[in-house]
mmCIF file of the N, C-alpha and C atoms, coordinates in Angstrom:
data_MODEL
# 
_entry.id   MODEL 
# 
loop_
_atom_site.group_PDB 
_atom_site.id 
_atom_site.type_symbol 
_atom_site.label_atom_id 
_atom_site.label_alt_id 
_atom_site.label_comp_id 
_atom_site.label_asym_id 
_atom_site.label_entity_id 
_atom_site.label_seq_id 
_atom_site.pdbx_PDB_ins_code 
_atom_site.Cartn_x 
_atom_site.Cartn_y 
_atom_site.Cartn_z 
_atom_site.occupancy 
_atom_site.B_iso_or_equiv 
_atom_site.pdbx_formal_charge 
_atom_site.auth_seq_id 
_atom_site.auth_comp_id 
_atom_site.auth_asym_id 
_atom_site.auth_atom_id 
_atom_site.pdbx_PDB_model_num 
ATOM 1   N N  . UNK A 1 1  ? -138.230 161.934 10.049  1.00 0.00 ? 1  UNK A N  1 
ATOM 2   C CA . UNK A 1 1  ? -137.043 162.749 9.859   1.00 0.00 ? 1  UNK A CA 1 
ATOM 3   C C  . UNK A 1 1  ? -136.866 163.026 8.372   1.00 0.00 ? 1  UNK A C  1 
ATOM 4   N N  . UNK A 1 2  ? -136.767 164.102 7.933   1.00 0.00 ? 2  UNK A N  1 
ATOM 5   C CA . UNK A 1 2  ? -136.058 164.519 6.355   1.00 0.00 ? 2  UNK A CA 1 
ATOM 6   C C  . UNK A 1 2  ? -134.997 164.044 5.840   1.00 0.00 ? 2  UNK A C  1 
ATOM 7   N N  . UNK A 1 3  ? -134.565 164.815 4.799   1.00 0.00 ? 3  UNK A N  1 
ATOM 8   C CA . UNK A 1 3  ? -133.467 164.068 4.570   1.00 0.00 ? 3  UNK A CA 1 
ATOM 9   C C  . UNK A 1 3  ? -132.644 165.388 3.399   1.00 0.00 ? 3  UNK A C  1 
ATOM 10  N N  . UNK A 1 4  ? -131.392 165.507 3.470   1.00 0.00 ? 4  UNK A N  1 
ATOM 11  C CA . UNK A 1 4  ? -131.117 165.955 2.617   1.00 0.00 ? 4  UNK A CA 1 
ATOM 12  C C  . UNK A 1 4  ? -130.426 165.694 1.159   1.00 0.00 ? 4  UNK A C  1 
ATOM 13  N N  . UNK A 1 5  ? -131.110 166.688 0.216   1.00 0.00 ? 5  UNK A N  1 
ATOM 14  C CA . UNK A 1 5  ? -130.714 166.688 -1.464  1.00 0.00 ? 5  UNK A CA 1 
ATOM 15  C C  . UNK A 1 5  ? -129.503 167.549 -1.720  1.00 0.00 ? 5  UNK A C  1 
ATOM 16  N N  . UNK A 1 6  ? -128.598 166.545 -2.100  1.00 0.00 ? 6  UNK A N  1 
ATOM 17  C CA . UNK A 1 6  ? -127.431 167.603 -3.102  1.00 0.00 ? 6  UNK A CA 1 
ATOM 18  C C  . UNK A 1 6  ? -127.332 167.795 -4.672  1.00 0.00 ? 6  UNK A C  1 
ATOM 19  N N  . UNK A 1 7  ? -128.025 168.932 -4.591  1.00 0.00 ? 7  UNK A N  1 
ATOM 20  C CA . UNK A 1 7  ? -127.844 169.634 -6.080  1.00 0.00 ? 7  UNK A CA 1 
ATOM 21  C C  . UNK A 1 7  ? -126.762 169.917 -6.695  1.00 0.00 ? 7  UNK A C  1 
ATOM 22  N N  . UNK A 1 8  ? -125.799 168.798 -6.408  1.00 0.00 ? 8  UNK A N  1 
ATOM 23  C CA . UNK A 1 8  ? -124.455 169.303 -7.364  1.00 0.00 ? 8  UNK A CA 1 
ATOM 24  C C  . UNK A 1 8  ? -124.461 169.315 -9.002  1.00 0.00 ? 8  UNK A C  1 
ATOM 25  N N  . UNK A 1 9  ? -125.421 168.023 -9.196  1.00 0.00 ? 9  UNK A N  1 
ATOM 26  C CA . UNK A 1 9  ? -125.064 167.711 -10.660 1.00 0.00 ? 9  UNK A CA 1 
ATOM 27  C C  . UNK A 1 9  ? -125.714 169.118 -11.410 1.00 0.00 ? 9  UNK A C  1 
ATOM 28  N N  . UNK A 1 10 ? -126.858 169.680 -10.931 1.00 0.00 ? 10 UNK A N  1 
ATOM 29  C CA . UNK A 1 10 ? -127.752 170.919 -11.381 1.00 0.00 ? 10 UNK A CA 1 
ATOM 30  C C  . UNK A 1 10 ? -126.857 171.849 -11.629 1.00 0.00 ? 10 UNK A C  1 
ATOM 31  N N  . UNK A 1 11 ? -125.588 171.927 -10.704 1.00 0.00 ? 11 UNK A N  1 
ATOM 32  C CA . UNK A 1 11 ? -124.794 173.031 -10.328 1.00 0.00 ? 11 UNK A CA 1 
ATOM 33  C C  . UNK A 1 11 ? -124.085 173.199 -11.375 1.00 0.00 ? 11 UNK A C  1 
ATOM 34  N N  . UNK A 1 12 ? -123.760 172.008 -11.609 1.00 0.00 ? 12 UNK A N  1 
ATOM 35  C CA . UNK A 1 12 ? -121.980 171.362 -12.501 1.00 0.00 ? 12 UNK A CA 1 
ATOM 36  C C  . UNK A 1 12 ? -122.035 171.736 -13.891 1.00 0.00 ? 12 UNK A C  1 
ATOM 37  N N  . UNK A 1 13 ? -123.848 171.652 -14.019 1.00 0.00 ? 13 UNK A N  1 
ATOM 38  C CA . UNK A 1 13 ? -123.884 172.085 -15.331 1.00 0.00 ? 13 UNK A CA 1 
ATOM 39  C C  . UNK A 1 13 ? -123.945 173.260 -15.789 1.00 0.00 ? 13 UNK A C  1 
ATOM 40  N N  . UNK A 1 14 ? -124.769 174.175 -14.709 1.00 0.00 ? 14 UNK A N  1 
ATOM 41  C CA . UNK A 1 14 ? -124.889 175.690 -14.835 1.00 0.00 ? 14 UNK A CA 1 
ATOM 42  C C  . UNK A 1 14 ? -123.635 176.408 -14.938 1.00 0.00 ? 14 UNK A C  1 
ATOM 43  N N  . UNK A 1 15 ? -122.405 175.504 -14.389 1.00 0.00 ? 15 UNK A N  1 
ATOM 44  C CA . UNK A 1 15 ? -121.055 176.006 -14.122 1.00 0.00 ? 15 UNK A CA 1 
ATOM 45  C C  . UNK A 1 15 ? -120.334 175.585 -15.595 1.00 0.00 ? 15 UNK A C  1 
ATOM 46  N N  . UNK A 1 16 ? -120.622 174.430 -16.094 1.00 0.00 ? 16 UNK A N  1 
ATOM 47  C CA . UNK A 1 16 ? -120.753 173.552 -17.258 1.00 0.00 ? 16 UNK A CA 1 
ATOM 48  C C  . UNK A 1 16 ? -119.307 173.176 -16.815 1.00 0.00 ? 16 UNK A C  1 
ATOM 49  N N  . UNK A 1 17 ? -118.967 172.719 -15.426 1.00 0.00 ? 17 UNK A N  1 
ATOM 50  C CA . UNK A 1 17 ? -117.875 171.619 -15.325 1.00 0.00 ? 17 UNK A CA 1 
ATOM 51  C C  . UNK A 1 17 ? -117.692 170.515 -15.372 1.00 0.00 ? 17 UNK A C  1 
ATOM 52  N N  . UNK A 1 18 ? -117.302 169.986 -15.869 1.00 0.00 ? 18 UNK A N  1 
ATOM 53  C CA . UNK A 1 18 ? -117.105 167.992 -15.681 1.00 0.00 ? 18 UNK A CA 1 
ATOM 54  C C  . UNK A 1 18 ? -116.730 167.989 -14.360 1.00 0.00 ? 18 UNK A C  1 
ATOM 55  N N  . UNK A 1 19 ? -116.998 166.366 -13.831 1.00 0.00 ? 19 UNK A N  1 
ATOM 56  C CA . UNK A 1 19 ? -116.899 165.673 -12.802 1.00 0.00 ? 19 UNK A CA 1 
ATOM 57  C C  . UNK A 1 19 ? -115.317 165.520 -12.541 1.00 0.00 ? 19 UNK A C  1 
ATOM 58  N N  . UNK A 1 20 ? -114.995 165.503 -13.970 1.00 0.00 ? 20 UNK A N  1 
ATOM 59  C CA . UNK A 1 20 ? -113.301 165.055 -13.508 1.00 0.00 ? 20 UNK A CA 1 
ATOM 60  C C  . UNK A 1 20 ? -112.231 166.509 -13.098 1.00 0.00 ? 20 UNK A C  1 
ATOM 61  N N  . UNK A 1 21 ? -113.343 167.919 -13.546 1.00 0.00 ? 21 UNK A N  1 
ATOM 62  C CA . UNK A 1 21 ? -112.650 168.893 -13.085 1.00 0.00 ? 21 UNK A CA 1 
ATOM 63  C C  . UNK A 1 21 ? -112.878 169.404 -12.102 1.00 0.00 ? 21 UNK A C  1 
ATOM 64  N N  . UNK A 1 22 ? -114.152 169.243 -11.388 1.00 0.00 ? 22 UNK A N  1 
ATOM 65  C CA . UNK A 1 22 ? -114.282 169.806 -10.595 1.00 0.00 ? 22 UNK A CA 1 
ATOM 66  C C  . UNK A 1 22 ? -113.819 168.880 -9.526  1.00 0.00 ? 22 UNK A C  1 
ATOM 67  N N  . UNK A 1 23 ? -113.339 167.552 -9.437  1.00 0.00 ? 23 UNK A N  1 
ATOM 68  C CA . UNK A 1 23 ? -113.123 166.305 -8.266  1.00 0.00 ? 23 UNK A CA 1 
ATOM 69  C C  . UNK A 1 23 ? -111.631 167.037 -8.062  1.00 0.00 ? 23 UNK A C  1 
ATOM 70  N N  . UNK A 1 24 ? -110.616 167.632 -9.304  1.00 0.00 ? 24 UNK A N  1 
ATOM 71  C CA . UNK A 1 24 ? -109.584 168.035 -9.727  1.00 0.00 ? 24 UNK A CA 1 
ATOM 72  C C  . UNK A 1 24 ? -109.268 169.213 -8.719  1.00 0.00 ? 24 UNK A C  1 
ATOM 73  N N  . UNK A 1 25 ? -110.019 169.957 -9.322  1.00 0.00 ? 25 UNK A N  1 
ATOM 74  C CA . UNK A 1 25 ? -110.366 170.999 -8.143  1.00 0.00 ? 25 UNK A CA 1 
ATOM 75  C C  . UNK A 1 25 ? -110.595 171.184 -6.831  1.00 0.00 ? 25 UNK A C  1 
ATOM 76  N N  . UNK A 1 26 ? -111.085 170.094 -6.540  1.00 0.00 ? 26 UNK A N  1 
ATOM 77  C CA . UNK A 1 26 ? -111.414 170.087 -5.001  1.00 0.00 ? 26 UNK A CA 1 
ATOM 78  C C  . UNK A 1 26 ? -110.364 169.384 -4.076  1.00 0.00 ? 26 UNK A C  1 
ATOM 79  N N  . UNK A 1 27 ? -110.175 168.205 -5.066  1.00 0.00 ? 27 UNK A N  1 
ATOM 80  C CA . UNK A 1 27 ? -108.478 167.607 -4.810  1.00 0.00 ? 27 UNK A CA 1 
ATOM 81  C C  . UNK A 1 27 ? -109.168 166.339 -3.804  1.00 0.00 ? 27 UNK A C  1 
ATOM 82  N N  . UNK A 1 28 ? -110.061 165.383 -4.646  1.00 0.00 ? 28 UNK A N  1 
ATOM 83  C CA . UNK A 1 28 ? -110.788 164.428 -4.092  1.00 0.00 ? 28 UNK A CA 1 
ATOM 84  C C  . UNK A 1 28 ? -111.015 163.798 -5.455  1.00 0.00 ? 28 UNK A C  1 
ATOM 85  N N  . UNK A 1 29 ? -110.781 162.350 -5.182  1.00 0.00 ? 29 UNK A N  1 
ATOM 86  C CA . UNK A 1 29 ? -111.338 161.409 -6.209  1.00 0.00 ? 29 UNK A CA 1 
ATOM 87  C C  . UNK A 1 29 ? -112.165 161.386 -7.071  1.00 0.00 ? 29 UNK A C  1 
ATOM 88  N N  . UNK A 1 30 ? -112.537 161.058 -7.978  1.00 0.00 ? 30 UNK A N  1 
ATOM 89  C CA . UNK A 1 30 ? -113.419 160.823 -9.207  1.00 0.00 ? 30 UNK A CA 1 
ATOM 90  C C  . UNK A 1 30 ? -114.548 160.223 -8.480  1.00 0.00 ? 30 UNK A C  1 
ATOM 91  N N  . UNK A 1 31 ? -114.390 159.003 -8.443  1.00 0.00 ? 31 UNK A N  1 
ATOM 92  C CA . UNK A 1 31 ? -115.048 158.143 -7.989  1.00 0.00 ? 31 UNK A CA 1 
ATOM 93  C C  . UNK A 1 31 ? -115.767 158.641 -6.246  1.00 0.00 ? 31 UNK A C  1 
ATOM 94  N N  . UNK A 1 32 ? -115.759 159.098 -5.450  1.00 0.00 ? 32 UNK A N  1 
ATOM 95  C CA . UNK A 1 32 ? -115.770 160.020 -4.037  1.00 0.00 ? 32 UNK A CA 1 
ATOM 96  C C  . UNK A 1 32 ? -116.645 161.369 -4.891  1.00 0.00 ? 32 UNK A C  1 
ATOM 97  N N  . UNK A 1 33 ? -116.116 161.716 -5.861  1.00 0.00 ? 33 UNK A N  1 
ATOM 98  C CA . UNK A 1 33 ? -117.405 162.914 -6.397  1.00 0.00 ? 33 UNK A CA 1 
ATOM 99  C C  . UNK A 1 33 ? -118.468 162.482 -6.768  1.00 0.00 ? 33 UNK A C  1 
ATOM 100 N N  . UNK A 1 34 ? -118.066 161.527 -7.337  1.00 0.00 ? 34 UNK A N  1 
ATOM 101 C CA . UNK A 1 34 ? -119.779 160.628 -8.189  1.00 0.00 ? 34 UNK A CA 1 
ATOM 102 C C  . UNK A 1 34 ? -120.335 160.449 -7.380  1.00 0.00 ? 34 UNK A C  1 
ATOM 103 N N  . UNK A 1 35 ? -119.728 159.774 -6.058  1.00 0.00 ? 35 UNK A N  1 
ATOM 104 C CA . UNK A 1 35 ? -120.819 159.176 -4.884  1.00 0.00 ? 35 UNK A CA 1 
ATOM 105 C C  . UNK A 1 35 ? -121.743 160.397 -4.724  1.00 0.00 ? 35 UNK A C  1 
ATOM 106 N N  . UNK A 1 36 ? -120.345 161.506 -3.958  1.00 0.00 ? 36 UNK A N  1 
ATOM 107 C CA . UNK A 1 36 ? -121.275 163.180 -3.523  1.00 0.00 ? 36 UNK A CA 1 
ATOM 108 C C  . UNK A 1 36 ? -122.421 163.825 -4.923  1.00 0.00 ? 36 UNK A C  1 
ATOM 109 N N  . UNK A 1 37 ? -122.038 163.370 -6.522  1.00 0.00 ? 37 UNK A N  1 
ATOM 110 C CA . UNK A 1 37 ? -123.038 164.145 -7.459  1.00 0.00 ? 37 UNK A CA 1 
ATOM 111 C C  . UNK A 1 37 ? -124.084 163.086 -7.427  1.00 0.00 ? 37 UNK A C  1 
ATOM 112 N N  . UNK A 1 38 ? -124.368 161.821 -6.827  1.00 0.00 ? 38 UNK A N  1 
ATOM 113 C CA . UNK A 1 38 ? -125.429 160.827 -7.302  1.00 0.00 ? 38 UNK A CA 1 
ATOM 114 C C  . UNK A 1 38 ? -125.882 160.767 -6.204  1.00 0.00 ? 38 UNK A C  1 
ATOM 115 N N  . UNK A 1 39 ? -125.320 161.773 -4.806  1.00 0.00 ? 39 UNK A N  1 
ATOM 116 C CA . UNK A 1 39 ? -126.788 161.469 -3.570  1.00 0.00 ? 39 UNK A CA 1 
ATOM 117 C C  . UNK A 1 39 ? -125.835 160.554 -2.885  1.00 0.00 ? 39 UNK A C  1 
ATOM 118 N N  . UNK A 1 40 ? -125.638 159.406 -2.906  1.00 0.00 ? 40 UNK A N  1 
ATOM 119 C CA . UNK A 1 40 ? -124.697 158.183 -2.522  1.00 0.00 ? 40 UNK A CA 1 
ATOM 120 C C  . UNK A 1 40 ? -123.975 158.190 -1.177  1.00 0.00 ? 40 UNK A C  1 
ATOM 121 N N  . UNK A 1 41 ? -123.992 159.767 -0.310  1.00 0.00 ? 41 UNK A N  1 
ATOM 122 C CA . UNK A 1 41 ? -123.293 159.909 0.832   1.00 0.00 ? 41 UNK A CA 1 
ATOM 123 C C  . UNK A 1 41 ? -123.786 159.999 1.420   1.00 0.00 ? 41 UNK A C  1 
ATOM 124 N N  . UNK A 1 42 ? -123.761 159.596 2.759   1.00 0.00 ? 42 UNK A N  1 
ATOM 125 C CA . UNK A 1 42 ? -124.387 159.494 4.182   1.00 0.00 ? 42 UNK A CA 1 
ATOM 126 C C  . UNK A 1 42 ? -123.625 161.036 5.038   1.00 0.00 ? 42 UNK A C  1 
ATOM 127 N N  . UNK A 1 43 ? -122.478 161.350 4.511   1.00 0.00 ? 43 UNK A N  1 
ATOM 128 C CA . UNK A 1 43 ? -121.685 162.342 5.562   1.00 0.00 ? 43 UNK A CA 1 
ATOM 129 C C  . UNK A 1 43 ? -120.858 162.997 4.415   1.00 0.00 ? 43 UNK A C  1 
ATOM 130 N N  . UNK A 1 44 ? -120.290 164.262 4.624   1.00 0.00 ? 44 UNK A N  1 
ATOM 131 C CA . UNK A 1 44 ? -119.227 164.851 4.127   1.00 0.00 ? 44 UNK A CA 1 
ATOM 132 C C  . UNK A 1 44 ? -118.736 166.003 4.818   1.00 0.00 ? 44 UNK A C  1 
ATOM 133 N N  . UNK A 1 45 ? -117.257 166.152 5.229   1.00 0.00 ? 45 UNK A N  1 
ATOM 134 C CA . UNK A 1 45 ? -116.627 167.116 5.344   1.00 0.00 ? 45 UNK A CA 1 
ATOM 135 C C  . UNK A 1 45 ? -117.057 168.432 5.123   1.00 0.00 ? 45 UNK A C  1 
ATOM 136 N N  . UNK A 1 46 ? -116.707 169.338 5.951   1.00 0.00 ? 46 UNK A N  1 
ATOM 137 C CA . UNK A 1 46 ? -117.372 171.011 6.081   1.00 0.00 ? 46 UNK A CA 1 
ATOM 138 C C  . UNK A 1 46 ? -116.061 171.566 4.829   1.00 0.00 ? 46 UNK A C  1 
ATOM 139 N N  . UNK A 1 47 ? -114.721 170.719 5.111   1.00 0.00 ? 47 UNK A N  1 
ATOM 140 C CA . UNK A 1 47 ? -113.915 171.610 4.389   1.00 0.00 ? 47 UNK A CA 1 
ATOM 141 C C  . UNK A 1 47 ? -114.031 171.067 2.612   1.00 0.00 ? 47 UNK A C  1 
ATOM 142 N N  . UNK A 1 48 ? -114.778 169.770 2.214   1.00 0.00 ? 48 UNK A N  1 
ATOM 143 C CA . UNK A 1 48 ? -114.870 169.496 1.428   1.00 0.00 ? 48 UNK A CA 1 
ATOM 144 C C  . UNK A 1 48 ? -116.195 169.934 0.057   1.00 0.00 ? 48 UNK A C  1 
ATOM 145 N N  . UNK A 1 49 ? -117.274 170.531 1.313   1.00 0.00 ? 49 UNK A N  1 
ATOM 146 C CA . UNK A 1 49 ? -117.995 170.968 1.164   1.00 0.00 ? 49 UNK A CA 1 
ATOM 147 C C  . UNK A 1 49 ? -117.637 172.496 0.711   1.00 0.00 ? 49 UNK A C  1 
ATOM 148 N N  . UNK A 1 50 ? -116.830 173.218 1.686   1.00 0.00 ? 50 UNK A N  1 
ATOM 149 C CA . UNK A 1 50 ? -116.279 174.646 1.359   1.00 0.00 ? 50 UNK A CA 1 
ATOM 150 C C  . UNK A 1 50 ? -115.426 174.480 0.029   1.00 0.00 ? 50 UNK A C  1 
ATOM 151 N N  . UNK A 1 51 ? -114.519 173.849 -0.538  1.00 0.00 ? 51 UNK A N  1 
ATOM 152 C CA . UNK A 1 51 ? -113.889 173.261 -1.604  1.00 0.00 ? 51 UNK A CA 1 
ATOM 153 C C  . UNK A 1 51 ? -114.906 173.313 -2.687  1.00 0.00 ? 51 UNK A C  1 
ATOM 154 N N  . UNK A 1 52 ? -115.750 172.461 -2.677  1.00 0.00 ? 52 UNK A N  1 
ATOM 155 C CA . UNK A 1 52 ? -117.128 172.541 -3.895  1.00 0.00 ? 52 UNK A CA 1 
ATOM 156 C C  . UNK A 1 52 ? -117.385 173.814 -4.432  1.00 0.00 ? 52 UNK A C  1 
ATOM 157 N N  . UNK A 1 53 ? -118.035 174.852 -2.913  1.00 0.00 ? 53 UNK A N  1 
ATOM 158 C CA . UNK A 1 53 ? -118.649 175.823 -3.507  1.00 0.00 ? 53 UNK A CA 1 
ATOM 159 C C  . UNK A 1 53 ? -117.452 176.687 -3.863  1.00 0.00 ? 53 UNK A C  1 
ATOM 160 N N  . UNK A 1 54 ? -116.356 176.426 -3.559  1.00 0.00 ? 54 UNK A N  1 
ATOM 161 C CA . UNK A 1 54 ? -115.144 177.700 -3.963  1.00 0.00 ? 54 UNK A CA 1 
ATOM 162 C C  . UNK A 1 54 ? -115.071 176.905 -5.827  1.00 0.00 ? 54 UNK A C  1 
ATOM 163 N N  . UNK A 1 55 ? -114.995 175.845 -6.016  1.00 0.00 ? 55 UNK A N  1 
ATOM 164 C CA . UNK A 1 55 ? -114.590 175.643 -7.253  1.00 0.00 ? 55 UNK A CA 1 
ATOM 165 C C  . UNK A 1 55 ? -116.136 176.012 -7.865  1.00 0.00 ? 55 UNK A C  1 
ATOM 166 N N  . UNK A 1 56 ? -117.022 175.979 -7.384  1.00 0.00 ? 56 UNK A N  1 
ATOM 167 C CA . UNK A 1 56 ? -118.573 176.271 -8.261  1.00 0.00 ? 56 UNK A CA 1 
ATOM 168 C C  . UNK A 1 56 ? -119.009 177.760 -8.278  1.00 0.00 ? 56 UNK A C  1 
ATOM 169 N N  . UNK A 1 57 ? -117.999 178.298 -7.516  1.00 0.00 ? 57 UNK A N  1 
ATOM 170 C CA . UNK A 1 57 ? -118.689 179.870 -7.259  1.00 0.00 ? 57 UNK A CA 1 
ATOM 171 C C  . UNK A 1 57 ? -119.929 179.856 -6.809  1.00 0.00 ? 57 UNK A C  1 
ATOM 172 N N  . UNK A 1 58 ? -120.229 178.941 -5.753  1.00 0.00 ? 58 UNK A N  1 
ATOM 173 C CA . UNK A 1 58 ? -121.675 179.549 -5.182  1.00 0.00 ? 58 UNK A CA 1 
ATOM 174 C C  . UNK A 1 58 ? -122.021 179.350 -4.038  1.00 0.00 ? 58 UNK A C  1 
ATOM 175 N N  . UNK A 1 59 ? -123.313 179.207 -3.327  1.00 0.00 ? 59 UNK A N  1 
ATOM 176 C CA . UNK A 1 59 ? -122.857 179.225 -1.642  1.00 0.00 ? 59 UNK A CA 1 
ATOM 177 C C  . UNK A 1 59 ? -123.651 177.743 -1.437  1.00 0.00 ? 59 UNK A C  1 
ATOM 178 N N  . UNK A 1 60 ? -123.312 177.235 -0.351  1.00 0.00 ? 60 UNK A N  1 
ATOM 179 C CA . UNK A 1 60 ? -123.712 175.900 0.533   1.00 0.00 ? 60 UNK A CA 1 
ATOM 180 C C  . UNK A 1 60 ? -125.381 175.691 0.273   1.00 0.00 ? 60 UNK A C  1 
ATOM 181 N N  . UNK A 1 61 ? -126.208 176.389 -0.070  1.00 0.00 ? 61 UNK A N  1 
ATOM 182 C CA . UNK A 1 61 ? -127.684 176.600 -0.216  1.00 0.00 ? 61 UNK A CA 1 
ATOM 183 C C  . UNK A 1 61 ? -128.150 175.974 -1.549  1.00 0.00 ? 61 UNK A C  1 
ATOM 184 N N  . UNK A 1 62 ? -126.974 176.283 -2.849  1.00 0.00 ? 62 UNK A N  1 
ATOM 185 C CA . UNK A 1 62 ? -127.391 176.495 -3.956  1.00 0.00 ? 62 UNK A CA 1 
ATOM 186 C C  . UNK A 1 62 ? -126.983 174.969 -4.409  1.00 0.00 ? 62 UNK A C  1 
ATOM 187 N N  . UNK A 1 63 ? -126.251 174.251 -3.296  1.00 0.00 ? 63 UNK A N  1 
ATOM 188 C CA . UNK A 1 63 ? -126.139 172.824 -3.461  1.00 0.00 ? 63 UNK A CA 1 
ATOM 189 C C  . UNK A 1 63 ? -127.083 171.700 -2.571  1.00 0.00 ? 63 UNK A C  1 
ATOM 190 N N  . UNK A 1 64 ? -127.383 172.337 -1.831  1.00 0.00 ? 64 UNK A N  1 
ATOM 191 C CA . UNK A 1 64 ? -127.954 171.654 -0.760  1.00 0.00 ? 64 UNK A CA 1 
ATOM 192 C C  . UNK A 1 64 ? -129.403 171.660 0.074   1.00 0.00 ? 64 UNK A C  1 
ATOM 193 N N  . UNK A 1 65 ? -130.320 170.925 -0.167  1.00 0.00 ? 65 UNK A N  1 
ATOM 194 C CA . UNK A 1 65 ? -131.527 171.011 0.386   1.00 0.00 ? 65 UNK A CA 1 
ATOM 195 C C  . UNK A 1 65 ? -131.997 170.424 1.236   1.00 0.00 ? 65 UNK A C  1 
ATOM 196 N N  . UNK A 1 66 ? -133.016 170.609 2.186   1.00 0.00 ? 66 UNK A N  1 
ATOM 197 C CA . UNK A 1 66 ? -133.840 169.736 2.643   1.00 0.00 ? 66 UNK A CA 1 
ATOM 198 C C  . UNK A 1 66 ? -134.952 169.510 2.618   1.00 0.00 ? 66 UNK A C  1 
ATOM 199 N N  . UNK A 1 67 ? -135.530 167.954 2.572   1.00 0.00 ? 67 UNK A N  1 
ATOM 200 C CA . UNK A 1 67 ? -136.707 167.824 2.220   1.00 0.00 ? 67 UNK A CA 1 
ATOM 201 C C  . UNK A 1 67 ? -137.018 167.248 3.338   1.00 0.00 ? 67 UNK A C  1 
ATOM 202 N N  . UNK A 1 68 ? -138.590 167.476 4.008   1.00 0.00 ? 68 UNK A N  1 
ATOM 203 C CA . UNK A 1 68 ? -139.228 166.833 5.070   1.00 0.00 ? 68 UNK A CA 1 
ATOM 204 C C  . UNK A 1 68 ? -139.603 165.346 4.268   1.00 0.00 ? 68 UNK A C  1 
ATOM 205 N N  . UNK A 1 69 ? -139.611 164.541 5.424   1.00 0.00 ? 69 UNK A N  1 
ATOM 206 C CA . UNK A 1 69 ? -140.529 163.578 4.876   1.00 0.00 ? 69 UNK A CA 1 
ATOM 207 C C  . UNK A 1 69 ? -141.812 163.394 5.878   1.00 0.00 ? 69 UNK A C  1 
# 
């Protein structure tokens, strides 16, 4: 089974937001973003996910990959 990669931190920078603005933004913890920018999550919310790309300006793709294993 694969597994999937979240390209947030890639994102955050192209956007050049901090962690503490964009967690701000989304209206979720500091600490709950780090997990989601360091890989660290097993699951996340569709609406938390929609939240991300509205504060990053970009779509669900440009954060998110999958890799076969």
């Amino acid at each position: 089974m694969g597994k999937i990669i979240l390209h947030l931190d890639r994102m955050m920078v192209e956007r050049k937001m901090s962690l503490n603005e964009l967690s701000e933004k989304v209206g979720i913890s500091n600490v709950n973003m780090s997990k989601i920018k360091n890989n660290k999550v097993t699951a996340m919310r569709f609406s938390t996910l929609a939240a991300i790309c509205e504060a990053l300006d970009c779509e669900v793709g440009d954060i998110l990959q999958y890799v076969k294993e």
